[in-house]
C-alpha positions in Angstrom: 0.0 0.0 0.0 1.6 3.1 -0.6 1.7 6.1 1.7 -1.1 8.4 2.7 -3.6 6.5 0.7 -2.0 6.9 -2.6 -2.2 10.7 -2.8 1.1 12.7 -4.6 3.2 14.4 -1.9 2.1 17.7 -1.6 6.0 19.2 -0.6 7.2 17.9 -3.8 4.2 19.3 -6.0 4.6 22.6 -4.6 8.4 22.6 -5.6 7.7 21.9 -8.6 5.1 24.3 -8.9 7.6 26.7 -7.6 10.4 26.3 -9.7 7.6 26.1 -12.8 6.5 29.7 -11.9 10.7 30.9 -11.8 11.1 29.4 -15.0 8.1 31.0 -16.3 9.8 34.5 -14.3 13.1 33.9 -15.8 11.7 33.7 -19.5 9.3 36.3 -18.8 12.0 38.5 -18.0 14.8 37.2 -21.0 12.3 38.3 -23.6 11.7 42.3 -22.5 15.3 42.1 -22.6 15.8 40.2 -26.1 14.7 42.4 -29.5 13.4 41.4 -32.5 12.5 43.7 -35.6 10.2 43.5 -38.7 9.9 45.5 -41.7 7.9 46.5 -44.6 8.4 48.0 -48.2 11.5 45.8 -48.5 13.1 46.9 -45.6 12.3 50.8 -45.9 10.7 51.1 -42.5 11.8 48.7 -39.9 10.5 48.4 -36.6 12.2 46.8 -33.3 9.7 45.4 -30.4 10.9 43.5 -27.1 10.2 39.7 -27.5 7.1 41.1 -24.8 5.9 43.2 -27.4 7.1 46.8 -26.4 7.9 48.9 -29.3 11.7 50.0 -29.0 12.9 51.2 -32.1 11.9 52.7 -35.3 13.9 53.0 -38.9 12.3 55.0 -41.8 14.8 55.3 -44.9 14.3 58.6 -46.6 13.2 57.2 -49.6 10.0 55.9 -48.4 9.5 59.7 -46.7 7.0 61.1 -49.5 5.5 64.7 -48.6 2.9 63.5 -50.9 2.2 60.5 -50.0 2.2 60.1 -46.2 -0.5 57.5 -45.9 1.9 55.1 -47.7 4.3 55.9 -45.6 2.2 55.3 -42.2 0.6 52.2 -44.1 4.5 50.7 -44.4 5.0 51.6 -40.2 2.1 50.2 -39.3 2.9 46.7 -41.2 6.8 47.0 -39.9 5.2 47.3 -36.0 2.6 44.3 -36.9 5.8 42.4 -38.4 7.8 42.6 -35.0 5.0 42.0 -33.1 4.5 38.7 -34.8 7.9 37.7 -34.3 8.0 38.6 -30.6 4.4 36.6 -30.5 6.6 33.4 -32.1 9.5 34.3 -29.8 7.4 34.4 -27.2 5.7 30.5 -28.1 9.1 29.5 -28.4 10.4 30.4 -25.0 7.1 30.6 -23.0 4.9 27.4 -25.0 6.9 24.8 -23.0 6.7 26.3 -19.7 2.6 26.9 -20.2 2.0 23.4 -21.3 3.5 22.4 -17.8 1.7 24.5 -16.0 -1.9 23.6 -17.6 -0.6 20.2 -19.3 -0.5 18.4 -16.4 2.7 18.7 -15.8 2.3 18.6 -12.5 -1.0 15.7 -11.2 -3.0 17.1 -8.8 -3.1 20.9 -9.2 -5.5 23.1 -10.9 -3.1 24.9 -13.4 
C-alpha cells in the first residue's frame, strides 16, 4: 500500500510548482530584454519590439518619406510594428509554450493549473 492513501506528496508538487512559476519568471524576463525587428516595403521602414511586445525602435529610410504621399508611408509603419510583433508573439511561443503546457498540461498531477 503506498503512503497516505496513494495521494502525490504535496511538498514535492509545490516545488515543482515553484520552480515552474521561476522558470516562467526567468523567461518572462529574457524576452523584455531580447529584441526582434520587422519591416515593410522591403526593408524601408523597420521596426524593433521586445520579445514582450514593447515597441523600442523605429527606422524609416528617406526614400519611403514622400511629402505627398504620407498614408503610404504610415501604411508601411504600421505593417513594420505588426511584423515585429508577430515575431516577438513566435519568440514568445518559443520560450514561454513549454513552460505553459507544464503549467496547464498536467505537468504537475493534482493541481489546478
Amino acid at each position: 500500500m503506498i503512503p497516505g492513501g496513494g495521494q502525490p506528496n504535496m511538498q514535492q508538487l509545490l516545488q515543482q510548482a515553484q520552480k515552474m512559476q521561476q522558470d516562467l519568471q526567468r523567461a518572462q524576463e529574457e524576452l523584455a530584454r531580447t529584441e526582434v525587428e520587422g519591416q515593410a516595403g522591403g526593408g524601408l521602414v523597420r521596426a524593433t519590439v521586445t520579445g514582450s511586445g514593447e515597441l523600442r525602435g523605429l527606422k524609416i529610410d528617406p526614400k519611403a518619406v514622400d511629402p505627398e504621399d504620407t498614408e503610404t508611408l504610415a501604411d508601411l509603419v504600421v505593417a513594420a510594428v505588426q511584423a515585429a510583433n508577430e515575431n516577438a508573439q513566435t519568440l514568445q511561443q518559443q520560450k514561454l509554450g513549454p513552460l505553459a503546457q507544464g503549467l496547464g498540461g498536467g505537468g504537475i498531477p493534482g493541481l489546478p493549473f
